[in-house]
C-alpha positions as CSV (number, residue, x, y, z in Angstrom):
1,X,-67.5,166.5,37.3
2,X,-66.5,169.7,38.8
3,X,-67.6,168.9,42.6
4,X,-67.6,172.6,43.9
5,X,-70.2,175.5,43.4
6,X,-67.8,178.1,43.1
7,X,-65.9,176.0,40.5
8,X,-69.3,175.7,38.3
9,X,-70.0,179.1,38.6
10,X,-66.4,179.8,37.3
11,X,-66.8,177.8,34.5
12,X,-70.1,179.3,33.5
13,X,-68.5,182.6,34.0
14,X,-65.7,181.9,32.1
15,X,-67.3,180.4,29.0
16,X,-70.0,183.5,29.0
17,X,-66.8,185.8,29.0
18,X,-65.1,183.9,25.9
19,X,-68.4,183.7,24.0
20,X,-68.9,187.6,24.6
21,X,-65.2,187.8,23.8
22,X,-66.1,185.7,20.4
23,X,-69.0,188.6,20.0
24,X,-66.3,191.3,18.9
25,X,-64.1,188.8,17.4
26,X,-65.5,185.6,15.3
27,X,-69.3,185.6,15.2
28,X,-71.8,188.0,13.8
29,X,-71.3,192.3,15.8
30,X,-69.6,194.1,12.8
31,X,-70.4,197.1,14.5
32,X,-67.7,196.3,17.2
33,X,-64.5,195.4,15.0
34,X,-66.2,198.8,12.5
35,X,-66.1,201.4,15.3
36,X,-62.8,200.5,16.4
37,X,-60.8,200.0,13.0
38,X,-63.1,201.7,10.5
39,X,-64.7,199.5,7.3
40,X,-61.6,198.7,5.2
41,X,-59.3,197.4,7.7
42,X,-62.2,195.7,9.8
43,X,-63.0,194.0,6.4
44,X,-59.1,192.8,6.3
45,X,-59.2,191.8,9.6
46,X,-62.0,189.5,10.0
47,X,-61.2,187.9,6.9
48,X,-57.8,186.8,8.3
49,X,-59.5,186.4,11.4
50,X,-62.0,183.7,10.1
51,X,-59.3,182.2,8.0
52,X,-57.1,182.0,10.0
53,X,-59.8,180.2,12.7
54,X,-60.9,177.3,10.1
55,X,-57.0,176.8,9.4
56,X,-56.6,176.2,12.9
57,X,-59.3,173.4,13.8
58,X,-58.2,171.3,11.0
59,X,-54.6,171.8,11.8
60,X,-56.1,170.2,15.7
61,X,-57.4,167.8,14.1
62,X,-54.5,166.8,12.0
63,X,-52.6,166.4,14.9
64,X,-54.9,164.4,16.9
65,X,-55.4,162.2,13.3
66,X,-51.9,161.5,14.2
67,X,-52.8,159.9,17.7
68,X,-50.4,163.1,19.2
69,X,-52.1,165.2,22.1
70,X,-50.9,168.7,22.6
71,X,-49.7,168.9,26.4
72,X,-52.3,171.0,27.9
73,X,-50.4,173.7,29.5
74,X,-49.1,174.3,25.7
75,X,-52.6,174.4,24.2
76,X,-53.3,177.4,27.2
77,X,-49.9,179.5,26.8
78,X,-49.9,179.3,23.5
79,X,-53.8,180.6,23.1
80,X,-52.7,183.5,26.0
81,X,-49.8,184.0,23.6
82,X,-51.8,184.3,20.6
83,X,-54.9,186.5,22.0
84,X,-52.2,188.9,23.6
85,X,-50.5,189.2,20.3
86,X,-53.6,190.4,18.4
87,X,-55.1,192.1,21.0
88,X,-51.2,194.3,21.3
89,X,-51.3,194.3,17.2
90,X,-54.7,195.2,17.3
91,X,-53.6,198.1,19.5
92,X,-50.9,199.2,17.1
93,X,-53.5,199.0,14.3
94,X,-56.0,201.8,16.3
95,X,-52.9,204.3,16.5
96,X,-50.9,203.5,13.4
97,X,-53.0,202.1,10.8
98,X,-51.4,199.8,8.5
99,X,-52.5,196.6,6.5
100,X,-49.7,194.3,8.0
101,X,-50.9,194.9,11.7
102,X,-54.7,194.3,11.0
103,X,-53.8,191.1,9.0
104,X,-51.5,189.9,11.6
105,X,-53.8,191.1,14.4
106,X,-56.9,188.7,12.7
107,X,-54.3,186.2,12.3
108,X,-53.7,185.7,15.7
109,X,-56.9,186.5,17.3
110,X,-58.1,183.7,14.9
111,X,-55.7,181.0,15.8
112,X,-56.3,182.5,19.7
113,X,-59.7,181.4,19.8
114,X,-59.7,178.7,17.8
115,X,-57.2,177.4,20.7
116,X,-58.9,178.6,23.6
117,X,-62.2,176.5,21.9
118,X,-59.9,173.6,22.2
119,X,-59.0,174.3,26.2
120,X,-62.9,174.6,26.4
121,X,-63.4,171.1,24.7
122,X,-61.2,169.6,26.9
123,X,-62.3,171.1,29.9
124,X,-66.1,169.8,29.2
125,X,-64.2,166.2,28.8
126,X,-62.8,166.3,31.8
127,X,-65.7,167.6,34.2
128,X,-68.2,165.2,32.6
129,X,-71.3,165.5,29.9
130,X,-73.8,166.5,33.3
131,X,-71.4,168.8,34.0
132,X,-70.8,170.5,30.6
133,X,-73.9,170.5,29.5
134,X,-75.0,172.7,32.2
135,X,-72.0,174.9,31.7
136,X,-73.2,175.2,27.8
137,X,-76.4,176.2,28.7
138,X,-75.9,178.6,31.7
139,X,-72.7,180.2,30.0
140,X,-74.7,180.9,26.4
141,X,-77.5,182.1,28.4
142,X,-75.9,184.5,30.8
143,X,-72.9,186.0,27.9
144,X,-75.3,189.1,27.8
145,X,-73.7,189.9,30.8
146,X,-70.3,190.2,30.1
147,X,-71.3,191.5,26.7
148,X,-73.1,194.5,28.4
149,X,-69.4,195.8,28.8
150,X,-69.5,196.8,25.4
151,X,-72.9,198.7,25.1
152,X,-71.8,200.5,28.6
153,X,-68.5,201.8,27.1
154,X,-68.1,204.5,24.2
155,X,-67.1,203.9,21.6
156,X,-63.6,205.1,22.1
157,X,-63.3,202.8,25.1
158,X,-64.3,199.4,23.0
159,X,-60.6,198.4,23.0
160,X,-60.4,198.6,26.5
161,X,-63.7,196.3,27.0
162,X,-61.7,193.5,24.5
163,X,-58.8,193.7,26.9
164,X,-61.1,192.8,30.1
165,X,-62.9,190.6,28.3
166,X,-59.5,188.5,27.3
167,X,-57.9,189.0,30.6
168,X,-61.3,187.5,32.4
169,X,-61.8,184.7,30.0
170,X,-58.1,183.6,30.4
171,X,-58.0,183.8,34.0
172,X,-60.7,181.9,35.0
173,X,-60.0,179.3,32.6
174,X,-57.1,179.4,33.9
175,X,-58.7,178.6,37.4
176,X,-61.3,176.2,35.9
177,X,-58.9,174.0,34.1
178,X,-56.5,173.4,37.0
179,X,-59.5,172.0,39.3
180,X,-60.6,169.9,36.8
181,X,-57.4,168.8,35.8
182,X,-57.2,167.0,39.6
183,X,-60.2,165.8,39.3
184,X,-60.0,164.2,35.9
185,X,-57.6,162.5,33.5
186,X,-58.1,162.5,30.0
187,X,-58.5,159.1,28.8
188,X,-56.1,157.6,26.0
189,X,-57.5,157.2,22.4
190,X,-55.8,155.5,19.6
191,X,-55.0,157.2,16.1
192,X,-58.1,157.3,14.0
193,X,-58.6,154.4,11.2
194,X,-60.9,154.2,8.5
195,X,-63.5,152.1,10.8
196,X,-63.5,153.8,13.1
197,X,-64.2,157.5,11.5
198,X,-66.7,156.0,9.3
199,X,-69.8,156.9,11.8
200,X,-68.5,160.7,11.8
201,X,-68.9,161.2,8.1
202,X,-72.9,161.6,8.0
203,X,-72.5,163.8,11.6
204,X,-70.5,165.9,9.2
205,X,-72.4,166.2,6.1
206,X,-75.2,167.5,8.4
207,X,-73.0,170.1,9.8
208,X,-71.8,171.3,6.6
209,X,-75.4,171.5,5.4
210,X,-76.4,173.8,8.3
211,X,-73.3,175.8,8.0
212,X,-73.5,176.8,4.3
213,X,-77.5,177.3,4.8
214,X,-77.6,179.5,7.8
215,X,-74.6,181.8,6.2
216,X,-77.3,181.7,3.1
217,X,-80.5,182.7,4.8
218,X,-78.4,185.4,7.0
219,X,-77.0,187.1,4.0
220,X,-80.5,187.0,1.7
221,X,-82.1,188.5,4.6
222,X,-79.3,191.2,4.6
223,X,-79.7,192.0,1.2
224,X,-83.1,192.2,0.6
225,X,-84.9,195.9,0.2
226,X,-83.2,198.6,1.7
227,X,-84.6,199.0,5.7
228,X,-83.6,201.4,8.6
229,X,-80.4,199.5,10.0
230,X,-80.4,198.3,13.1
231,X,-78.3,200.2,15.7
232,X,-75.5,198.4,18.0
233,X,-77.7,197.8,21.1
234,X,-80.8,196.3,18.6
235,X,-79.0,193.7,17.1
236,X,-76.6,193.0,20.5
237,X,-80.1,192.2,22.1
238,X,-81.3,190.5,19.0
239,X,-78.1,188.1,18.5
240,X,-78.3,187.4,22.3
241,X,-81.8,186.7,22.3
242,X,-81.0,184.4,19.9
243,X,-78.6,182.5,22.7
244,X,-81.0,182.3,24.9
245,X,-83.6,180.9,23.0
246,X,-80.9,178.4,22.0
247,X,-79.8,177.8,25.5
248,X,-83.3,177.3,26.5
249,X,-84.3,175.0,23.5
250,X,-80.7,172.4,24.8
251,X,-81.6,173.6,28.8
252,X,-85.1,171.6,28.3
253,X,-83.7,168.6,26.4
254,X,-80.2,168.0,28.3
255,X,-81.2,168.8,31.7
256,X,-85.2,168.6,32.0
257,X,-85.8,165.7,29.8
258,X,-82.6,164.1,30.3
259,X,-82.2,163.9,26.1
260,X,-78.9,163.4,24.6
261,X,-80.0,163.9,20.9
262,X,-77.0,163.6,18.1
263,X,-76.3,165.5,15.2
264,X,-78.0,163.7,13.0
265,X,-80.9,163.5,15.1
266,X,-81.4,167.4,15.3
267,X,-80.9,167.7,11.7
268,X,-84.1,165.9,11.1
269,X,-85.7,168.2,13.8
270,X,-84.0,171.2,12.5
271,X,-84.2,170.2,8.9
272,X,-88.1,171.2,8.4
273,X,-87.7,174.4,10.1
274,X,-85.2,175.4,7.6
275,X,-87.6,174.2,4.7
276,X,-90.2,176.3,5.7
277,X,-87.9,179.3,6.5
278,X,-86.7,178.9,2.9
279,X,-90.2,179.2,1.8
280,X,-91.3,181.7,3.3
281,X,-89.0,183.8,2.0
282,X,-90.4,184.2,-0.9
283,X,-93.2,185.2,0.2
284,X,-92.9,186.8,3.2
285,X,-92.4,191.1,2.4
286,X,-88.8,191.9,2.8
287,X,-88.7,193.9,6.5
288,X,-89.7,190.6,7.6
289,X,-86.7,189.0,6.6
290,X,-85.0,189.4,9.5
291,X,-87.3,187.2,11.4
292,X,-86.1,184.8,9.2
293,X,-82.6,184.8,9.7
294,X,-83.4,185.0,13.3
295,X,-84.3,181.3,12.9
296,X,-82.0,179.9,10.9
297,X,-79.3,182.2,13.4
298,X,-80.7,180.2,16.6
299,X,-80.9,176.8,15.1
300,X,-77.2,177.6,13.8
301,X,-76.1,178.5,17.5
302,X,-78.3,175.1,18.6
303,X,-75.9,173.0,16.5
304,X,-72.8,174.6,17.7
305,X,-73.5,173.6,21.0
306,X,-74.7,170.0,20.3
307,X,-71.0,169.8,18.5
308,X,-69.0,169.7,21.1
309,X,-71.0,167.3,23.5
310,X,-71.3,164.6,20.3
311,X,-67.7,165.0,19.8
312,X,-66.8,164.1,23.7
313,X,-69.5,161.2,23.5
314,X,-68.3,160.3,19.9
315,X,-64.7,160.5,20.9
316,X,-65.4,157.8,24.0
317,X,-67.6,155.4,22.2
318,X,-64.9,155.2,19.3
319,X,-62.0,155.8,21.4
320,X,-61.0,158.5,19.4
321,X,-58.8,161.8,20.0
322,X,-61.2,164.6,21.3
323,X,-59.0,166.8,19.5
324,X,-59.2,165.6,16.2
325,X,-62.8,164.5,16.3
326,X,-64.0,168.4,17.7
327,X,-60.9,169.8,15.6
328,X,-62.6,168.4,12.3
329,X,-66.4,169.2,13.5
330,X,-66.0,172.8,14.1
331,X,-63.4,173.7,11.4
332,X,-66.1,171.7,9.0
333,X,-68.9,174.1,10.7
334,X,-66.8,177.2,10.2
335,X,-66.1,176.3,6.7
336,X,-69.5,175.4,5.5
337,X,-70.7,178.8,7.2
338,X,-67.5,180.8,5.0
339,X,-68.4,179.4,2.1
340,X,-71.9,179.9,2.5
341,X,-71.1,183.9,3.1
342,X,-68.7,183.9,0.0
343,X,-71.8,182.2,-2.1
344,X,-74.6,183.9,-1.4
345,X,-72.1,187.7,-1.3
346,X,-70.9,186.6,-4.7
347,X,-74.4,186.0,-6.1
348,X,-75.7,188.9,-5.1
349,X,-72.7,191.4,-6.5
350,X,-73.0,189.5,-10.3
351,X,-77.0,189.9,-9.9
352,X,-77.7,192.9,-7.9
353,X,-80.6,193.6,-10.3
354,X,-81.7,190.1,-10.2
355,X,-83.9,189.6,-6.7
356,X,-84.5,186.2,-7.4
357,X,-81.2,184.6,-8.0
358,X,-80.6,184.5,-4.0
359,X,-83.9,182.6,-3.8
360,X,-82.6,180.2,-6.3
361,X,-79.6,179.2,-4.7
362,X,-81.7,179.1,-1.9
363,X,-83.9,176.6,-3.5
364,X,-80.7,174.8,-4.5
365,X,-79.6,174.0,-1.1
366,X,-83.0,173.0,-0.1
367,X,-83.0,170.6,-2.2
368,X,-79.8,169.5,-1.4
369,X,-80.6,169.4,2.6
370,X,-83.2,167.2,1.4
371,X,-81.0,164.7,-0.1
372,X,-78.7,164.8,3.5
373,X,-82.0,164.5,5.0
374,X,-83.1,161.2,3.1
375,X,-79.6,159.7,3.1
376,X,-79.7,160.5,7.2
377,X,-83.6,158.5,7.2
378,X,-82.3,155.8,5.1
379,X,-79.5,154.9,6.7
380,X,-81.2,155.4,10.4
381,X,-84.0,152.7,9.6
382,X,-82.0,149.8,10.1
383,X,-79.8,151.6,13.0
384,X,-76.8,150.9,11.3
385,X,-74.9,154.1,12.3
386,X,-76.4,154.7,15.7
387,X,-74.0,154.4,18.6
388,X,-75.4,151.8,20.0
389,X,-75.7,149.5,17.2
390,X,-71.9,149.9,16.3
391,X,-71.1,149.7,20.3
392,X,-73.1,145.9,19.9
393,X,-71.2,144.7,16.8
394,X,-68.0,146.2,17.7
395,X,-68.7,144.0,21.5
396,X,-69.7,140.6,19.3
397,X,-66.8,140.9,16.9
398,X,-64.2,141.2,20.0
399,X,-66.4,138.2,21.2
400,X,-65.9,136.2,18.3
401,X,-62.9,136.9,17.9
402,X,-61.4,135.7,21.6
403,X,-63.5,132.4,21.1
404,X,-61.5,132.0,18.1
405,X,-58.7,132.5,19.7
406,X,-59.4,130.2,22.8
407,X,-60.6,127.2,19.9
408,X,-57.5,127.4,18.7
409,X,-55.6,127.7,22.5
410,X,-58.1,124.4,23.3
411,X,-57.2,122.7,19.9
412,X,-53.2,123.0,19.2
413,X,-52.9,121.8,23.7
414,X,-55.1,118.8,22.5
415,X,-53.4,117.4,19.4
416,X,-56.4,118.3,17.2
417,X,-56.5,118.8,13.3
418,X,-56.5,122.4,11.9
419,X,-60.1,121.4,10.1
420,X,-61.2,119.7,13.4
421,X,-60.0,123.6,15.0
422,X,-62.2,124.9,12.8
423,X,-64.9,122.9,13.1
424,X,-64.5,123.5,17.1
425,X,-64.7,127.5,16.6
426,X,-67.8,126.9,14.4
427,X,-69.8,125.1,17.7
428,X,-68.5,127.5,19.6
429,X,-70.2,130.6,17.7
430,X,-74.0,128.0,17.9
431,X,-73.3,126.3,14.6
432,X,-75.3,122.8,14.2
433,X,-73.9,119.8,11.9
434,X,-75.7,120.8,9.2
435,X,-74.7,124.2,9.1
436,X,-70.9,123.3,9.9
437,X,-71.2,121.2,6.7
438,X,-72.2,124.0,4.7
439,X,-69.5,126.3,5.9
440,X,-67.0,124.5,5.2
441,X,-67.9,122.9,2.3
442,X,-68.0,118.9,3.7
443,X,-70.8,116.2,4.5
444,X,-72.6,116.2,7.6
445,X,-70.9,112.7,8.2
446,X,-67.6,114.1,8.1
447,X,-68.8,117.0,10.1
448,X,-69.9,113.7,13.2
449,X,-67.1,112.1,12.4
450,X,-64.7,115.7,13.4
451,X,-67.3,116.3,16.4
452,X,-66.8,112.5,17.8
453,X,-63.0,113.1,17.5
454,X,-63.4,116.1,19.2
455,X,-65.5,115.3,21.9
456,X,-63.0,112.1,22.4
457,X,-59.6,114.1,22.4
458,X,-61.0,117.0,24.8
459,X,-63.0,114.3,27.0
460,X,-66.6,115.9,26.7
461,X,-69.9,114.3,26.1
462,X,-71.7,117.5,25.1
463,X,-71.1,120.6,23.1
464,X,-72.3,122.3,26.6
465,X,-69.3,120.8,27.9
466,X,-67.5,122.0,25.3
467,X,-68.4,125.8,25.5
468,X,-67.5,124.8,29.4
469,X,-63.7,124.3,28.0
470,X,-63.3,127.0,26.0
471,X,-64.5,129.3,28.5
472,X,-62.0,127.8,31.0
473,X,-59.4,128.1,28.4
């Protein structure tokens, strides 16, 4: 954990900076990217941008599928790199407008980010879950401060606030990762296998259900009945507001009541919030909208900051690559959310005098949240995917396993049978004569007649004696 005040402060500093940076860049201030390059090539832009973003996670992820780990002064210069190319294209794109340099700006502001989200990940590894918990919380919570750079400059100064924002984020995490890079080592994972990914496929379906709804509910409450716009310091203060609920909502359960819910776990909190938001559109008159989105907006921000603590402890308890366990969360978050944009946009060009077909689609994934929500119930009753349960049976099959291995150690160095072996690893694991018998298929008299031999050949007089050898073995 990061052992110094002034190092925590950094880091809360830093990650406020790059979330305010993300507020011109990746998440939901058109205004910004719209003042500074106009409508068309902002359009251009962010599409690349976010495209360019979802590419990059699951090309992380690949890599760490592969058991590889990107050194980590690469991962840094190469996210410097790719910020300060967009931000210089961006530049070029302000004076000289072309297509080519907004694409290519998007382009590598996209893949910048999307890197600099991985130096945070690993940064949060290193320091600890206390640790980055608190940074999560204090850093979404105070990136209204930073972000106030923005609303103080005009409009032909935005540029200028990107490029402070950029430069601060870099250097301190420049600053933060070396002291937790002496303070911490990452610890070694093995390449992924089909065991042990199984548990993250029903963390993901949840994800992608919360993606693809929140981009759903955001763009039905934009497209409702015309209402007065709100201007650039309104919906600054709304988005942020929406952080801070957020922050607060994971401040109380992280740090005051010491919970560490998983993703599955907050769906089913989050997941009759949603319901009822859904409803209520229908109802509710359209200025209200807004409101609406406002909720589905927070809960959205709550899940992407519960992503990256439940990939670290995910990670660790399956001895996974951080990289490709975050690397396939996010992108998976980002590409429900894109999808869910392009859905509900579609819809409402092909039916613009059709109010209700948003709704339906609406309805639609409703329903299908509440399929992910039973399949999430179902499978929780008997704890088969919790952590803990698949830490136990992971612990007894390695414990099975090494008594099998020291039955047949004990066997082969006393000159017994292969079916005598195996009727030594069966009393090993609790099994009685009569349950030996029906293991393997024999009597129960020539299960005594094996356990006699046994007990002769190892020179025992109990089966306690005989869990007293193989545990000696």
């Amino acid at each position: 954990m990061l052992q110094s005040k002034p190092r925590f402060w950094a880091a809360v500093a830093g990650y406020a900076c790059f979330l305010a940076l993300n507020s011109f860049s990746l998440w939901g201030f058109t205004f910004l990217p719209r003042t500074l390059l106009g409508a068309d090539a902002s359009d251009t832009w962010r599409i690349a941008l976010s495209i360019t973003n979802i590419l990059t996670f699951f090309v992380i992820a690949a890599v760490g599928a592969r058991g590889k780990r990107i050194a980590e002064k690469n991962v840094l210069l190469s996210a410097t790199l790719a910020v300060s190319a967009g931000l210089i294209l961006l530049l070029g794109q302000v004076f000289a407008p072309a297509f080519g340099l907004a694409l290519a700006s998007g382009a590598c502001l996209g893949a910048g980010t999307t890197l600099l989200f991985l130096c945070w990940i690993r940064v949060f590894a290193s320091i600890g879950t206390p640790s980055a918990k608190k940074v999560l919380v204090f850093g979404s919570a105070l990136s209204f401060a930073p972000f106030s750079l923005y609303l103080a400059t005009p409009s032909e100064g935005i540029l200028f606030a990107v490029f402070v924002m950029a430069f601060a984020t870099l250097v301190l995490l420049y600053c933060v990762k070396e002291s937790s890079e002496t303070e911490s080592k990452a610890a070694p994972a093995t390449a992924p296998t089909r065991e042990s990914t199984q548990p993250l496929f029903k963390p993901l379906l949840c994800i992608a259900m919360i993606g693809l709804i929140a981009a759903v509910i955001s763009g039905i409450a934009n497209g409702g009945a015309p209402t007065e716009p709100l201007d650039f310091t309104q919906q600054a203060l709304l988005i942020h507001l929406q952080n801070i609920v957020s922050a607060s909502i994971m401040g109380v359960c992280w740090i005051a009541l010491k919970k560490d819910p998983s993703i599955t776990a907050t769906y089913t909190v989050v997941f009759p919030i949603i319901a009822t938001t859904m409803l209520l559109f229908a109802v509710v008159p359209d200025p209200l909208h807004p409101m609406l989105s406002f909720l589905s907006s927070a809960f959205f921000v709550v899940f992407s900051m519960v992503v990256p603590m439940q990939s670290i402890t995910l990670a660790q308890q399956r001895n996974l690559p951080i990289d490709f366990v975050y690397g396939l969360m996010a992108g998976v978050l980002y590409l429900a959310e894109g999808i869910g944009s392009i859905l509900i946009g579609s819809l409402q060009s092909a039916f613009a005098s059709m109010a209700a077909q948003p709704l339906v689609l609406a309805f639609l994934l409703l329903y299908a949240c509440s399929l992910v929500m039973f399949f999430v119930l179902h499978k929780q009753k008997d704890g088969a995917d919790t952590p803990e349960r698949a830490i136990a049976e992971q612990s007894a099959e390695q414990e099975r396993d090494i008594l099998k291995e020291k039955a047949e150690s004990l066997g082969a160095s006393h000159g017994l049978t292969t079916r005598q072996i195996e009727v030594l690893n069966l009393v090993a694991h609790g099994y009685d004569a009569p349950s030996i018998a029906k293991k393997l298929f024999i009597s129960e008299n020539t299960v005594r007649t094996h356990l006699k031999r046994i007990y002769t050949l190892l020179n025992v007089h109990s089966k306690q004696e005989i869990i007293d050898s193989l545990n000696a073995a």
